[in-house]
Steps between C-alpha positions, in 0.01 A plus 500: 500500500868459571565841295226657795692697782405745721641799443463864804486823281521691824378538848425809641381702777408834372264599815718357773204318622424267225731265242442493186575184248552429145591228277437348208203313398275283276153622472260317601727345773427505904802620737513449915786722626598382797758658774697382820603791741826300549681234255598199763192527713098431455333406201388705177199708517279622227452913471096444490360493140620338178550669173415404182709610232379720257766573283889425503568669819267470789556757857455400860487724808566375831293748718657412847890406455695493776908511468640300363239285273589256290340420158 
């Protein structure tokens, strides 16, 4: 759907050890978040584990970040 965007409520990391992130969502839907430690280097890699939506926000925590990520 062109009107279909992806849209980052917030990312946080409320234990210091773990990000968390939110967005919105279509239930039903599957979502990969994926992260590079640095923008102009290596390729994307997926945080293990898809999640399917079920409502119109859907969470993901990254369990091992290291600084800085990129989403």
């Amino acid at each position: 759907s062109a009107q279909s965007v992806l849209k980052v409520n917030r990312i946080e990391s409320p234990s210091g050890a773990t990000v968390e992130l939110e967005w919105q969502s279509v239930a039903g839907k599957r979502y990969r978040v994926q992260y590079r430690n640095a923008l102009s280097e290596g390729q994307w890699q997926d945080v293990a584990g898809d999640v399917v939506a079920a409502g119109g926000t859907a969470t993901k925590v990254d369990p091992s970040p290291e600084n800085p990520r990129y989403y």
